[in-house]
KEMAR-765132 format. One record per atom (N, C-alpha, C): residue in one letter; x, y, z. Coordinates in steps of 0.02 Angstrom, whole numbers, padded with zeros to 5 digits, always signed. Layout:
aXYZ ...
// end
This chain:
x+06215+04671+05107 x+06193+04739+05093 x+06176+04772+05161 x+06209+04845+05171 x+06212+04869+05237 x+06128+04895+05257 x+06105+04884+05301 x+06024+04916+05311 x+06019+04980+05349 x+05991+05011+05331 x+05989+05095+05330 x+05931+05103+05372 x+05931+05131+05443 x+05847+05163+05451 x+05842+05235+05456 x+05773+05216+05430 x+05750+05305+05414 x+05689+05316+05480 x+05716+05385+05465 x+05661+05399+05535 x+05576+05406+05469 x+05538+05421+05534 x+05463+05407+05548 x+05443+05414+05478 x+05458+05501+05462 x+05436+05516+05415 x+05459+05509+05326 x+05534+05478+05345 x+05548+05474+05290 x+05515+05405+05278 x+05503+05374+05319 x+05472+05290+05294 x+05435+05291+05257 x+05383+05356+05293 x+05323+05372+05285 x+05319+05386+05193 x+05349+05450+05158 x+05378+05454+05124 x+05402+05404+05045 x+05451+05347+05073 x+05466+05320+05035 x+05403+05257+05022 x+05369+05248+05085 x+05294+05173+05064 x+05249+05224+05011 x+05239+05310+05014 x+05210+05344+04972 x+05239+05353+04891 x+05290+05341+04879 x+05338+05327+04818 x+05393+05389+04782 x+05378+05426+04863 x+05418+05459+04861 x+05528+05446+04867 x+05570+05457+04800 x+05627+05425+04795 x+05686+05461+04806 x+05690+05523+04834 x+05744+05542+04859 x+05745+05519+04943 x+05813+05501+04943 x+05828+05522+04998 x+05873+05574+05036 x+05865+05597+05096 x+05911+05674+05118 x+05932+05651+05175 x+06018+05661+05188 x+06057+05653+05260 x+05986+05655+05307 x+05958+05716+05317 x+05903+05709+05391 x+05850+05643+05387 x+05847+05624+05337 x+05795+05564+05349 x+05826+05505+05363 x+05914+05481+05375 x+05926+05449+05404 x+05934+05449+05481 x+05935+05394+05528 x+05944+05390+05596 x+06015+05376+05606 x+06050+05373+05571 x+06145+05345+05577 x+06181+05330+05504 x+06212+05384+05509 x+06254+05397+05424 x+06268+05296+05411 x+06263+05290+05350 x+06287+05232+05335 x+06358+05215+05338 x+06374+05159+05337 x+06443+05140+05325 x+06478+05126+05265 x+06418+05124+05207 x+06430+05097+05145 x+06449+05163+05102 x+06488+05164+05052 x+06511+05229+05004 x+06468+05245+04967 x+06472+05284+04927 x+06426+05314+04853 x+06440+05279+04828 x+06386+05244+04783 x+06385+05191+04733 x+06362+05131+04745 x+06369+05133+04820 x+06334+05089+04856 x+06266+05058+04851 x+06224+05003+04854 x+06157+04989+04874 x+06153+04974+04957 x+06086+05016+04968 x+06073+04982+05028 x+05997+04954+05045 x+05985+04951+05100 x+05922+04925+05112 x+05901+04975+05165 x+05842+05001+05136 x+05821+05050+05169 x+05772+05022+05217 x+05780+05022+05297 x+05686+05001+05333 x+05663+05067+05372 x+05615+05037+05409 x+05588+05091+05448 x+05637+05108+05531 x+05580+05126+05581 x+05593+05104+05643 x+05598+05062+05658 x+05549+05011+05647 x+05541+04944+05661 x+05601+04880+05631 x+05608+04904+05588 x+05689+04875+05548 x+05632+04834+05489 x+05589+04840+05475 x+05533+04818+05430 x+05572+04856+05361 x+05582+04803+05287 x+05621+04815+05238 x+05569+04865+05209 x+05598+04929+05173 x+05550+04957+05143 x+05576+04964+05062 x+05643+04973+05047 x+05650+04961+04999 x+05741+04955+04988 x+05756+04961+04904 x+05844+04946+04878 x+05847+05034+04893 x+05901+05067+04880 x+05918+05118+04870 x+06012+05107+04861 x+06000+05177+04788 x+06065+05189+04777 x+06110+05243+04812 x+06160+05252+04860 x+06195+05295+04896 x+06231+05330+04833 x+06210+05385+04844 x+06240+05472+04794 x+06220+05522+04826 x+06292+05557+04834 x+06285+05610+04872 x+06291+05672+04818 x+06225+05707+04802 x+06201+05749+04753 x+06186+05814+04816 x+06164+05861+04765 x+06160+05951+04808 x+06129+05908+04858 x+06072+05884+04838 x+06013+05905+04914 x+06002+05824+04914 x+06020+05777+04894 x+06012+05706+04917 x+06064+05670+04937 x+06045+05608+04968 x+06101+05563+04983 x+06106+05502+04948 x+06039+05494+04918 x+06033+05444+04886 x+05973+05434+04860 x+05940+05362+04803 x+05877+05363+04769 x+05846+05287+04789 x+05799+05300+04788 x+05755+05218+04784 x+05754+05195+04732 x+05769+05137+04718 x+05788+05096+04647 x+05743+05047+04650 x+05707+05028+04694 x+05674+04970+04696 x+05624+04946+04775 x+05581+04909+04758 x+05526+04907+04829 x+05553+04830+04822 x+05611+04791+04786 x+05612+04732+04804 x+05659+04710+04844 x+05670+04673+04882 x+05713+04641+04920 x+05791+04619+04886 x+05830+04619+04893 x+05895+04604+04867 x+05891+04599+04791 x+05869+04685+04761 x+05864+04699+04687 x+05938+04708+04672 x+05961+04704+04621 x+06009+04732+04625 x+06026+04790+04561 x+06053+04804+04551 x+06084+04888+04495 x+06111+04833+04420 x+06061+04818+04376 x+06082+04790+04314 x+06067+04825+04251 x+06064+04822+04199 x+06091+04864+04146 x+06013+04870+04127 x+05970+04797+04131 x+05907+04802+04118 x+05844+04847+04180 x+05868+04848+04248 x+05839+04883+04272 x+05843+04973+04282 x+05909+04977+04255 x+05914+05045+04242 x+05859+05078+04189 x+05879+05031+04128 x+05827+05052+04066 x+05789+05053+04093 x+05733+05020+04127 x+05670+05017+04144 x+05665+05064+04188 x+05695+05105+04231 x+05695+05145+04261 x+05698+05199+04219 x+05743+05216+04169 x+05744+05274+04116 x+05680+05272+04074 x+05651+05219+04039 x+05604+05221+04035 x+05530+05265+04054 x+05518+05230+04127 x+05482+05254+04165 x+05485+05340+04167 x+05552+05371+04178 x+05546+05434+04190 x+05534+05463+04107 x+05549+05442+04066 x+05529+05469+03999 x+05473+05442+03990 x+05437+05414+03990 x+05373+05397+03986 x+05320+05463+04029 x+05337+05459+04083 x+05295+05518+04151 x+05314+05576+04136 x+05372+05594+04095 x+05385+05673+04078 x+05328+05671+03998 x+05312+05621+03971 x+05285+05626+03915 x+05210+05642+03935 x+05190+05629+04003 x+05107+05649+04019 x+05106+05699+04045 
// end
């Protein structure tokens, strides 16, 4: 899985749980396509989280996960859909 660094503030950002990501918060376009997972770190190359590569209006991609070699399965999606129907319900 290709590792992605983000500058200062996007690190900053995503340890806050914040899950888009935008072209400017990377330091060097990736090499990997849309559809892709990558591994997002900081400056330091310190792992910060999975992310899915999609190139949408204003993003490049989403945080899928704070775990280490998560990967995109049918059960973590649900749980991810979940979650956002659950938080639109409060």
């Amino acid at each position: 899985m290709e590792q992605v660094k983000l500058k200062r503030w996007a690190s900053r950002n995503v340890r806050n749980g914040y899950p888009m990501i935008i072209e400017q918060d990377v330091v060097k376009k990736p090499q990997s396509e849309e559809g892709d997972l990558v591994e997002l770190v900081d400056s330091e190359g310190k792992f910060l989280a999975v992310a899915y590569l999609g190139n949408e209006k204003k993003s490049a991609g989403w945080v899928i996960s704070r775990e280490r070699g998560q990967m995109l399965t049918d059960e973590l999606l649900l749980s991810l859909f979940q979650k956002a129907k659950d938080y639109r319900k409060t």
